[in-house]
N, C-alpha and C positions, 0 to 999 in steps of 0.2 A: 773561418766564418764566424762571424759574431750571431751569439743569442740573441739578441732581437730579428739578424737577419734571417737565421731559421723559424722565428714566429711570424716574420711576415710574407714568408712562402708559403708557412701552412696557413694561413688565415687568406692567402692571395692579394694583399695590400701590397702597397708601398714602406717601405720601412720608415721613410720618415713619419710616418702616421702613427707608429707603435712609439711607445715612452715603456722605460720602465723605473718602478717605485718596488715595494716593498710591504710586508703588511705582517705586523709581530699580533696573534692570538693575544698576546700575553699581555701589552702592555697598549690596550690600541687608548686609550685615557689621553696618555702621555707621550705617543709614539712618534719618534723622530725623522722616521723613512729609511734611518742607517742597515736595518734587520729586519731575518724574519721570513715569509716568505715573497722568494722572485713572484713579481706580476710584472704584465706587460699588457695593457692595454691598446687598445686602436681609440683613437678620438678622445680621451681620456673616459669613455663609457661603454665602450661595446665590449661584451663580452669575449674573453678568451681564453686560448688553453692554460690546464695547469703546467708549469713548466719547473724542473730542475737542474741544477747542475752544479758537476763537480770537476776539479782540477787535480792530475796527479803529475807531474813533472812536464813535459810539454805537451802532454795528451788532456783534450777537454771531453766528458761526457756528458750530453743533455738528453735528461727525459721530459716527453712531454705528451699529455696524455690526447686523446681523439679527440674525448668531448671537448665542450668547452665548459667554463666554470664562470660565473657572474664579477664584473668588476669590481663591485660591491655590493656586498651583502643584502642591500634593500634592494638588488637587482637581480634578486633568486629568480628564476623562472617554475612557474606551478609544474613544467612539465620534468624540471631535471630533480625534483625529491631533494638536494640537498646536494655539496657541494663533494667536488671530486678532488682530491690533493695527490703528488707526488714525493719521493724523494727519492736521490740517487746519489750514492757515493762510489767512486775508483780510490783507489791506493795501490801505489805497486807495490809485493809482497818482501820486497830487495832492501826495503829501507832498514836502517838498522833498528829503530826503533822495535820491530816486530821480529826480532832476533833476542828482545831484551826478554826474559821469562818473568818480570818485575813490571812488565804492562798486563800482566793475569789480573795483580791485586788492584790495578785500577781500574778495567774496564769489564773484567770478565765474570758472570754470576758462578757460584759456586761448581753449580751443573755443568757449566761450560768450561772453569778449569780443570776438573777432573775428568775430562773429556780429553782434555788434551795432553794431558798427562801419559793418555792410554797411546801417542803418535811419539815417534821418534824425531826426536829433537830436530832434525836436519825437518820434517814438515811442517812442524808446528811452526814457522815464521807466516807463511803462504793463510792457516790456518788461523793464524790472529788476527792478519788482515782480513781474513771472511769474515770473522764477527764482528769488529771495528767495523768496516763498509754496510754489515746490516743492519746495525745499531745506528750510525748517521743515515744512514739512509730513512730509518723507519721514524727517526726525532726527527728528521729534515719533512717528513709526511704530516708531521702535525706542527710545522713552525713553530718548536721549542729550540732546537738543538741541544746543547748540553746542558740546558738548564733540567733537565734529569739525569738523574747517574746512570752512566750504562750500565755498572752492575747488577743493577734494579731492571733491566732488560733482559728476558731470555731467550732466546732467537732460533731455540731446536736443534735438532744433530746437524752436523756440519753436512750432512748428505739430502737434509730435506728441509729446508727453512721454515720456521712458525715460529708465533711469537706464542711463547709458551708463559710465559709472565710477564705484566707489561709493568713496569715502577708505578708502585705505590703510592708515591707521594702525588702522581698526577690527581686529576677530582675523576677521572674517568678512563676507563679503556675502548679506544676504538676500535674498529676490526680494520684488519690488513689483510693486503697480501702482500706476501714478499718472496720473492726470488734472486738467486745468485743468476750472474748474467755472463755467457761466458766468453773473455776476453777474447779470445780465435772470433767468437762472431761476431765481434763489433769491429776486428782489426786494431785488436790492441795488439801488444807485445802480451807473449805468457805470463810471465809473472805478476802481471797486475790481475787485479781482482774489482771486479764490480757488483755492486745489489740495487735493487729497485724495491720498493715499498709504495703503496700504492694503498692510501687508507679513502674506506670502500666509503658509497653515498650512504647517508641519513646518520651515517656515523656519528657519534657524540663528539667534541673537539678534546683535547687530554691537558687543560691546561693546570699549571702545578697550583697543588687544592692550596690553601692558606688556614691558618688556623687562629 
């Protein structure tokens, strides 16, 4: 099933009526459509859900939130306060990459490798992949993606997710919520790992400050 076609079951449309485009915080001046985040509009104006999603081998996961969110910006509604954003990342935990102990020094905040240190090697792969997935998950909530360093991300004990430092270099911190999402309930395979990030309304946006 295609993303569009799950936004126009919950909208109750016709799929041909949904388009989808793209919309990058960061660069909207000069912004080409290639990034940023998924929208998907009806009629090219009526407002719709915020939607995400991720791919991990031949499994896709889409989040997509109740409300809905304006198609554009000048299309805020007085009653929704300000806009509701998504993000969601899968990874299965199997990949070699998350077996290499040399993805600590690129993605991981201090806190979090020393965290991991304290798990016995055979869990720490499953375990890198949790922080990886909440990290994209949470940059994928404010349509940056890696243009902040994950290690400038702190995402809280592996057992209760919060974002306990959020990168500095952004101009601002939004509030979140984020959760681990667990693969048996979505009908993934075990080994894969999913998070959801969900930055809340009136939120400030996080785009990276300039100097």
């Amino acid at each position: 099933m295609k993303v569009r076609e799950l936004v126009a079951i919950r909208l109750g449309v016709d799929e041909r009526r949904v388009v989808a485009d793209f919309e990058c915080p960061a660069c909207r001046a000069v912004f080409d459509g290639s990034h940023g985040w998924p929208r998907y509009r009806v009629d090219q104006k009526k407002a719709v859900p915020a939607v995400s999603f991720s791919r991990a081998g031949d499994w896709l996961v889409v989040g997509m939130t109740k409300r809905v969110i304006p198609a554009r910006p000048d299309e805020l509604l007085p009653s929704m306060g300000g806009s509701l954003r998504i993000g969601v990342d899968v990874e299965d935990s199997r990949e070699p990459a998350f077996a290499d102990e040399g993805l600590d020094s690129v993605m991981a905040s201090a806190g979090e490798a020393q965290a991991l240190r304290r798990y016995e090697p055979s869990e720490r792969p499953r375990l890198r992949a949790m922080l990886w997935t909440r990290k994209e998950a949470a940059f994928k909530a404010v349509g940056l993606g890696l243009r902040l360093d994950p290690q400038d991300l702190d995402t809280g004990p592996f057992t209760s997710p919060r974002i306990r430092r959020w990168p500095a270099a952004a101009a601002s911190e939004p509030r979140f919520s984020l959760a681990d999402a667990g693969a048996e309930d979505l009908g993934l395979p075990l080994p894969f790992v999913v998070a959801v990030a969900v930055r809340e309304e009136n939120s400030s946006p996080a785009y990276p400050a300039t100097s």
